[in-house]
C-alpha positions in Angstrom: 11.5 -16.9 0.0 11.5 -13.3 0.8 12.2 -13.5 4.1 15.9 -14.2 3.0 16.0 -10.8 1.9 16.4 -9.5 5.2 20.4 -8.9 5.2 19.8 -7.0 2.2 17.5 -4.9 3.6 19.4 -4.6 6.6 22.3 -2.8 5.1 20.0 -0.9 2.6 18.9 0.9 5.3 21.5 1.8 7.4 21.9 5.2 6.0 18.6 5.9 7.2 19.2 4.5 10.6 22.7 6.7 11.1 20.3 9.9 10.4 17.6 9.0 12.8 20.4 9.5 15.7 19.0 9.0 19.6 15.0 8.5 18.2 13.6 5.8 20.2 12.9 3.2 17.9 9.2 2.4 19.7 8.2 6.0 18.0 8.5 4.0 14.5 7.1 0.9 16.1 3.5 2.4 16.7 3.8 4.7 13.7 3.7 1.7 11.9 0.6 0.9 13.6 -0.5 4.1 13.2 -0.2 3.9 9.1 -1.3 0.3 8.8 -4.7 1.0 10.7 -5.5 4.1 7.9 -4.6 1.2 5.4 -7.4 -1.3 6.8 -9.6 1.4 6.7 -9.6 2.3 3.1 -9.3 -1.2 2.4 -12.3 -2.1 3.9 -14.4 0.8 2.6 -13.2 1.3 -1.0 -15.9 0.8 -3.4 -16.0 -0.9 -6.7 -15.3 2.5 -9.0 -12.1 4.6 -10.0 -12.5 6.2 -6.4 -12.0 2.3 -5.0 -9.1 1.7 -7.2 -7.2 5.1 -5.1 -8.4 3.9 -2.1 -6.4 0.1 -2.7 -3.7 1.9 -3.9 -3.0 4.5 -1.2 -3.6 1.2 1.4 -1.1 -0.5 -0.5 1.0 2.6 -0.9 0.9 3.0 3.3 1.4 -0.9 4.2 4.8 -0.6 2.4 5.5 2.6 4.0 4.7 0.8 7.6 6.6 -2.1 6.5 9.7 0.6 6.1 8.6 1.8 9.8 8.7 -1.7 10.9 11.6 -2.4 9.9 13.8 0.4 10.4 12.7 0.1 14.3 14.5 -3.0 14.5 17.4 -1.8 13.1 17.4 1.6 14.7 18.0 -0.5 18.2 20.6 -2.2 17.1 22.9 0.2 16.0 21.8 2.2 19.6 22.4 -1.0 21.4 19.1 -0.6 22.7 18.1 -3.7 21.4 16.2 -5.9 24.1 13.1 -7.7 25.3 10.8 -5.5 25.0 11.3 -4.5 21.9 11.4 -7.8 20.4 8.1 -8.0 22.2 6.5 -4.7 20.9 7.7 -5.3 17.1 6.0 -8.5 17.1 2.7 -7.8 18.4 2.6 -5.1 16.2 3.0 -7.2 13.5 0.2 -9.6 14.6 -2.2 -7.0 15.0 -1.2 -5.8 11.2 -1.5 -9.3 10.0 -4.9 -9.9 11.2 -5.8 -6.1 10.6 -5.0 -5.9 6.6 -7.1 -9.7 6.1 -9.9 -8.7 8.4 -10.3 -5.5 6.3 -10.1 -6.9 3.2 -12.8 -10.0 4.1 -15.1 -6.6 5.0 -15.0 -5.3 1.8 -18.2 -6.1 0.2 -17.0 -4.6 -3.2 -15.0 -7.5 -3.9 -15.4 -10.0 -1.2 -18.6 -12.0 -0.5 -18.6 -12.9 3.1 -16.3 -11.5 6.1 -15.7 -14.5 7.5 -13.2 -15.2 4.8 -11.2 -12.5 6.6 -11.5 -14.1 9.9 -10.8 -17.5 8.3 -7.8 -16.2 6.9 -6.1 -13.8 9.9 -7.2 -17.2 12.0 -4.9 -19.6 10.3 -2.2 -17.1 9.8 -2.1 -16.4 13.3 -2.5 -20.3 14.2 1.2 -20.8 11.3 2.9 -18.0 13.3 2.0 -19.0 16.6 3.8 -22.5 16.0 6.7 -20.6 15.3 7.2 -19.0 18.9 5.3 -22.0 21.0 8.6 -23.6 20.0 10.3 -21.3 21.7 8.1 -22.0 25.0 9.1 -25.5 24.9 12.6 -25.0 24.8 13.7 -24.9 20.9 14.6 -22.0 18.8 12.0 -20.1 16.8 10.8 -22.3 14.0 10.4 -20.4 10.4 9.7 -22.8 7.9 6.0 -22.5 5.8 4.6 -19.4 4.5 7.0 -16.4 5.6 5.4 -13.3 6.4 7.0 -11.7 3.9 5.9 -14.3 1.1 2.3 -13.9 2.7 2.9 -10.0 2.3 4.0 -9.2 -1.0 1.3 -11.5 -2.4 -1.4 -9.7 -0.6 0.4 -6.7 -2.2 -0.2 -7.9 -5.5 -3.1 -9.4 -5.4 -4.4 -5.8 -4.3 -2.6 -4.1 -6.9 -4.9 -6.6 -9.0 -8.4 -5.6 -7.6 -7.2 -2.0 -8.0 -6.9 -2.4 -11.5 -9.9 -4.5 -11.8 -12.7 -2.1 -9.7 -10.8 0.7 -11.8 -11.0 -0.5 -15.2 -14.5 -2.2 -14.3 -13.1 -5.8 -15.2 -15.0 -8.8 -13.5 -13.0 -11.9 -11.8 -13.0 -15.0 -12.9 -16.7 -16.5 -11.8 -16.6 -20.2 -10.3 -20.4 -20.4 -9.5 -20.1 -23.8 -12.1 -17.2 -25.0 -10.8 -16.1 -27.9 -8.5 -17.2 -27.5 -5.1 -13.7 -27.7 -3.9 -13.2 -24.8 -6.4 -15.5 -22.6 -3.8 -13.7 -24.1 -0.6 -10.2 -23.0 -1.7 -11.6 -19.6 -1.8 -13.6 -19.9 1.4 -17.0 -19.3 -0.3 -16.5 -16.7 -2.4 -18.1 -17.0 -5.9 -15.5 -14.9 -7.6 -11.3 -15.0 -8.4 -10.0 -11.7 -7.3 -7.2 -9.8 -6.2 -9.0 -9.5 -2.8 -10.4 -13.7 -2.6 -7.1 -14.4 -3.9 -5.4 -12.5 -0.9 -7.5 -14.5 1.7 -7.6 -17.6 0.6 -3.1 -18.1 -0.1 -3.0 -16.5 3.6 -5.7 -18.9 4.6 -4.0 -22.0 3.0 -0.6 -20.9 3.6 -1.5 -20.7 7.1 -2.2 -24.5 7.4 0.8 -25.1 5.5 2.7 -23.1 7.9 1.2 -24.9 10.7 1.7 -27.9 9.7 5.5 -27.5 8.4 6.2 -25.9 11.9 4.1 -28.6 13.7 6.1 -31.4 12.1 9.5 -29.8 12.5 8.8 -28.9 16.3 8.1 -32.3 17.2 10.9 -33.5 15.3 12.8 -31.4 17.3 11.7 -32.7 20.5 11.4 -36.1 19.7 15.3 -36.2 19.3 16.2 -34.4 22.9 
């Protein structure tokens, strides 16, 4: 859904891009990095007081401002007509390494989250929904993008942070499903508690198989009618 925002964006920023004249656009591309990595560790170590709740907030405050990094990189290249391989290359690991980085960190928070495997379950099957997207460009096709976007997958991580800020703030619990279904305990990938953090993991972890799946089914479509 958000991902068809991108025009928009596009010309929003191209003020910005005029001003940043000759700057390689790589510079942005690893500040980004740069940014997002301080983000996963105050993710990962903020604690379940007032402190916490500025922690989650200045993580969420610096993912958007790599996110404006990120993009503006893009951008920048195009209007040098620099634009090329290696930059598509470089702006897409990058944003790999981010993905996995911000669930990772947040599975590691023991504040909020019970067990860091959820954050390995989760940057797993996100990875697994993005790599069908570009394996069916190694086949032959064009990039498949249907399933969870990144940017869907983003902005509810965003919230649902913006949520566990407010709850390890204010010193609000979750919503406990120790008595609930069991499948209640699998859609959150073993955590005991509904939070902004277990909330986070488990739509990137689900939205991953979506995405896999969508992509799957679409790719062999594709192929099926060469």
């Amino acid at each position: 859904m958000f991902e068809k925002m991108r025009d928009t964006w596009t010309k929003a920023v191209q003020p910005i891009v005029v001003r940043l004249g000759n700057l390689d656009p790589a510079v942005l591309t690893w500040t980004s990095l740069l940014i997002s990595v301080i983000a996963f560790y105050l993710l990962a170590t903020a604690t379940d007081n007032e402190s916490g709740a500025m922690m989650i907030l200045g993580a969420v405050a610096l993912v958007l401002i790599a996110g404006v990094f990120d993009a503006l990189d893009g951008a920048l290249a195009r209007h040098q007509g620099t634009d090329g391989p290696y930059g598509d290359f470089l702006d897409h690991t990058i944003d790999r390494i981010v993905d996995v980085g911000i669930l990772v960190a947040i599975g590691y928070n023991a504040a909020l989250v019970l067990d860091p495997m959820a954050g390995y379950a989760a940057a797993l099957l996100t990875l697994l929904g993005s790599y069908m997207g570009t394996q069916a460009q190694s086949v032959g096709l064009g990039r498949i993008y249907g399933g969870f976007s990144r940017a869907d997958r983003l902005v509810i991580t965003l919230a649902g942070l913006v949520w566990a800020a407010w709850q390890v703030g204010t010193g609000a619990t979750g919503i406990d499903i120790t008595t609930a279904h069991e499948y209640a305990h699998w859609a959150l990938l073993g955590n005991p508690e509904l939070n902004g953090m277990t909330l986070a993991l488990a739509v990137s972890f689900w939205g991953g198989v979506y995405t896999f799946i969508v992509r799957f089914i679409e790719t062999r479509k594709q192929l099926l009618e060469q």
